[in-house]
C-alpha positions in Angstrom: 6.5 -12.2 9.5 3.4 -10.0 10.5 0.0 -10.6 10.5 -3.2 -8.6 10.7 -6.9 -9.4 11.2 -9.6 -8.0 8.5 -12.5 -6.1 10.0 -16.0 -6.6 9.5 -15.0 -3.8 6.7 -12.4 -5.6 4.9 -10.2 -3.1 6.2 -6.7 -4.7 7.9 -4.0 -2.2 9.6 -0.9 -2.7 8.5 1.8 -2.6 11.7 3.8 0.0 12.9 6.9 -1.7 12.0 5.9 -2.4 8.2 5.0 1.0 7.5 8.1 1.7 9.3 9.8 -0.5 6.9 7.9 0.8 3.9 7.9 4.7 4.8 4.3 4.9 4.7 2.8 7.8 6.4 -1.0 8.3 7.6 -2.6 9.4 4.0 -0.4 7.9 1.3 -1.1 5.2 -0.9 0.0 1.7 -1.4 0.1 -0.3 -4.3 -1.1 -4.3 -4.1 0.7 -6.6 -6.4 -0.1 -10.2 -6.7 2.7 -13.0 -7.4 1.2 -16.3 -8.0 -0.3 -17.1 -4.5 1.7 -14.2 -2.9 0.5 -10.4 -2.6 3.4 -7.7 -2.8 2.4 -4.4 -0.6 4.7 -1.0 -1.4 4.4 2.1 -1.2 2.5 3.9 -4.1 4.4 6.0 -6.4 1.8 8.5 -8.2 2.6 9.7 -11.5 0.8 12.9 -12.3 0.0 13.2 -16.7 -0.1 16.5 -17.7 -1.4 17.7 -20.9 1.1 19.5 -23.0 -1.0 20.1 -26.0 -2.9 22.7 -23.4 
């Protein structure tokens, strides 16, 4: 288990090892995900919509 402590900003750093773990580099998004009383962090996959009609 890791922990983290929320600034005065709400901000929290996730660990080395967890982004590690996740593959999260500086930059990238993460997705939050909540499960009953438990939130799911991952990596953010972005899907891009384009507009074939153009």
């Amino acid at each position: 288990m890791w922990t983290a402590r929320i600034s005065q900003q709400g901000q929290a750093t996730i660990p080395k090892e967890v982004r590690k773990i996740l593959g999260i580099k500086e930059g990238e998004m993460i997705a939050f995900t909540q499960n009953g009383e438990n939130l799911i962090i991952q990596k953010a996959t972005v899907v891009l919509e384009t507009n074939e009609s153009e």
